[in-house]
C-alpha positions in Angstrom: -19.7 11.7 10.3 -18.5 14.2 9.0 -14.9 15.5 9.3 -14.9 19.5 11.5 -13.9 23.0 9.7 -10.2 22.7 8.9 -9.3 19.5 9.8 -8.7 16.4 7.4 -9.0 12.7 8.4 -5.3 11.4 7.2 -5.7 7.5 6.2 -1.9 5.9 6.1 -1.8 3.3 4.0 1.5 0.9 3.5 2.5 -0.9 0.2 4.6 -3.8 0.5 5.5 -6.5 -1.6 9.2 -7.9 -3.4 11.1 -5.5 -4.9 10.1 -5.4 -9.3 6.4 -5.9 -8.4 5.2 -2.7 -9.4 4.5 -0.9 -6.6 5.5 2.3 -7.4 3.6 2.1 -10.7 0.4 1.2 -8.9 0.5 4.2 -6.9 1.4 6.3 -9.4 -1.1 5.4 -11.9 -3.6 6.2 -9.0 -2.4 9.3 -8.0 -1.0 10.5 -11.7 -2.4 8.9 -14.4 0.1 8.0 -15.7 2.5 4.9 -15.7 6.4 5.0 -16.5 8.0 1.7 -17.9 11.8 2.3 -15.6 11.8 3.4 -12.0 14.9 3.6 -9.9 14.2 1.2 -7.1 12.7 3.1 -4.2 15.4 3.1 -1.5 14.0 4.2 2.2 10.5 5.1 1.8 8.2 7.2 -0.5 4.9 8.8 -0.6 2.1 9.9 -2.4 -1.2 11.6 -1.4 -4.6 12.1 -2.8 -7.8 13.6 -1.4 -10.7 11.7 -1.4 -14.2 11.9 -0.2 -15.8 8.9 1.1 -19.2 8.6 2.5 -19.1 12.3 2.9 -15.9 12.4 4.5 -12.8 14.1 3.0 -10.2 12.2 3.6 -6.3 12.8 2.5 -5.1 9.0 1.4 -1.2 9.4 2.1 0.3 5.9 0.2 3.7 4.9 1.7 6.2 2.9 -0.5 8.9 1.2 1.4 11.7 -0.7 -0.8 11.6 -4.0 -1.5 15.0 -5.2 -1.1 15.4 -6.6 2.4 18.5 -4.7 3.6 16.2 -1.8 3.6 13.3 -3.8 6.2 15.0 -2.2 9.1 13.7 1.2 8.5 10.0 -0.5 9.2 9.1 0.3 12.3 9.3 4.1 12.1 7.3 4.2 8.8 4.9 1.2 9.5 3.2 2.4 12.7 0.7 4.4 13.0 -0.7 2.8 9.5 -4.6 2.3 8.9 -4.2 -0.5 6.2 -1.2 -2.3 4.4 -1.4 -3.4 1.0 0.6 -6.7 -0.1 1.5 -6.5 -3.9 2.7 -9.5 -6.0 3.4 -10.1 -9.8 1.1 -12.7 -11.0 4.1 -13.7 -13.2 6.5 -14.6 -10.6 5.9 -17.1 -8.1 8.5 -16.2 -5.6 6.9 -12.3 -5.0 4.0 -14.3 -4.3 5.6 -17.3 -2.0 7.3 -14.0 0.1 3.8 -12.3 0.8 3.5 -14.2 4.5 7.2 -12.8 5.2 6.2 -9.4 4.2 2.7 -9.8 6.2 4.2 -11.2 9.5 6.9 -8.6 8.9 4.8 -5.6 9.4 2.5 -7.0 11.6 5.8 -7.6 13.6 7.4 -4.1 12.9 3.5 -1.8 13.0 2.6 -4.0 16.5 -0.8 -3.2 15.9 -3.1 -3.0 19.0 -5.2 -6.4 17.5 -3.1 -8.1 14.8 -5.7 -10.7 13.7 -7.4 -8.2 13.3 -5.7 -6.0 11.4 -7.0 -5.2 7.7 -4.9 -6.0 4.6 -5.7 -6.0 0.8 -3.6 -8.1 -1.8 -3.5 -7.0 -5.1 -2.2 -9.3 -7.8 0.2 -6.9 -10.3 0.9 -7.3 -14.6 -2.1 -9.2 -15.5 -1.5 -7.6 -19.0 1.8 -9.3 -19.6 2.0 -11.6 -22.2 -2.1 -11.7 -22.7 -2.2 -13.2 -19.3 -0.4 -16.1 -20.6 2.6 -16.0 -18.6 1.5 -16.0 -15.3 2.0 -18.7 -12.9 -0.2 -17.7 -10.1 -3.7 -18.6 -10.4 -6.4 -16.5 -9.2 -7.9 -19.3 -7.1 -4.9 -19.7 -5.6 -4.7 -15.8 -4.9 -8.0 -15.9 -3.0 -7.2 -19.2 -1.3 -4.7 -17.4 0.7 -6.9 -14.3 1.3 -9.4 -16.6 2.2 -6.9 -18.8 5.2 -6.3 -15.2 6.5 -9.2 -13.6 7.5 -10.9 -13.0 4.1 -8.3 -10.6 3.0 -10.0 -8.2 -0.2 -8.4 -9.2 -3.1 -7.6 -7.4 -6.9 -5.9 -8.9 -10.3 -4.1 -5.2 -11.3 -2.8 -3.8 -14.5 -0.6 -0.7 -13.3 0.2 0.0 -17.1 -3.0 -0.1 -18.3 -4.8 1.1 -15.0 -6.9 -1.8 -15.0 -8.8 -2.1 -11.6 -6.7 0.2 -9.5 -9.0 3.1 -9.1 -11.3 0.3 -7.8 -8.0 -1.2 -5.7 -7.4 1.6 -3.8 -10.8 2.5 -3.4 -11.4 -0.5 -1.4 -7.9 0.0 0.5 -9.2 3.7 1.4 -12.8 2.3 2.8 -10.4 -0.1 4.3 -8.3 2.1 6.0 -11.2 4.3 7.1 -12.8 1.4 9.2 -9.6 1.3 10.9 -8.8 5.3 11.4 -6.8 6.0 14.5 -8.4 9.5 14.6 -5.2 11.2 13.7 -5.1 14.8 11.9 -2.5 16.0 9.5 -0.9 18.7 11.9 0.2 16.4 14.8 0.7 13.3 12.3 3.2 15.7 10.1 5.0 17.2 12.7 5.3 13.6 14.4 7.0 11.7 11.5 9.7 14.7 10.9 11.9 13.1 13.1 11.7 10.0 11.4 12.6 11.1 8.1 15.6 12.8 9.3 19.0 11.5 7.9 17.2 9.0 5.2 16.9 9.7 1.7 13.6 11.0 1.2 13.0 11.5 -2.6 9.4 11.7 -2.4 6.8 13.1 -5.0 4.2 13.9 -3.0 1.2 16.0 -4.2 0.7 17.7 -1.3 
């Protein structure tokens, strides 16, 4: 269906995952192009956009990266709800970002309270494939989509922010995602809703807008 004259279907979409995993780098080789080797860790919340059409549908794809380090969780609940879609990142080289992906799961299921939890979609993408040749990674794939599979048959992608391999295709999949699961929500009243939010926290967002 298609979207009426002047008015954009806005898809929120949440990235979560242990803090080093490469979040932000996913999202900006999506949105950019372009990957940077050093971030500064996120602190609060970022985001990005891009506008995308999907089955004849523009859409405007706004990607929401909360920090990783735990002492920042409590600023969830104001930037989880609302959300279409939440995308768990882990580095395949690390076995503890991807031991914490059921925390960081039942933590936004927890802090979001979405109307029908089990039902709510997720996609897991497994970060830094390229490192080392692949030869450093402790986290089989099989074991990736095991856990995808116990939990409803979450979509799953092996990711190379760096090199951009597979996450055009990644988010992609997170945007037809988050489209099944549209709240109806336009850009004017979602904007003017989350204003309050952002008020007082550190808001060092690049957002292409």
């Amino acid at each position: 269906m298609d979207v009426p004259a002047g008015k954009r279907a806005l898809l929120k979409v949440i990235v979560l995952g242990d803090s080093g995993v490469g979040k932000t780098s996913l999202m900006n080789q999506y949105v950019y192009n372009k990957f940077i080797g050093q971030y500064k860790a996120t602190i609060g919340a970022d985001f990005v956009t891009k506008e995308l059409q999907i089955d004849n549908k523009q859409v405007t794809l706004q990607i929401w990266d909360t920090a990783g380090q735990e002492r920042f969780q409590s600023l969830g609940a104001a930037f989880y709800r609302g959300a279409e879609c939440c995308v768990l990142v882990y580095d395949v080289n690390v076995l503890k970002s991807f031991e914490t992906l059921n925390t960081w799961r039942e933590e936004f299921l927890k802090q979001a309270d979405p109307a029908a939890p089990d039902e709510f979609p997720f996609v897991l993408l497994g970060n830094k494939i390229d490192i080392d040749g692949g030869n450093s990674r402790v986290v089989s794939e099989k074991q990736a989509k095991d856990w995808c599979a116990s939990r409803g048959n979450i979509p799953y992608f092996e990711t190379s922010a760096k090199e951009g391999y597979n996450v055009g295709e990644a988010f992609l999949c997170v945007a037809r995602t988050a489209l099944t699961n549209e709240q109806g929500c336009d850009l004017d009243n979602y904007f003017q809703g989350i204003s309050e939010s952002l008020s007082g926290i550190e808001q060092k967002g690049f957002c292409a807008c």
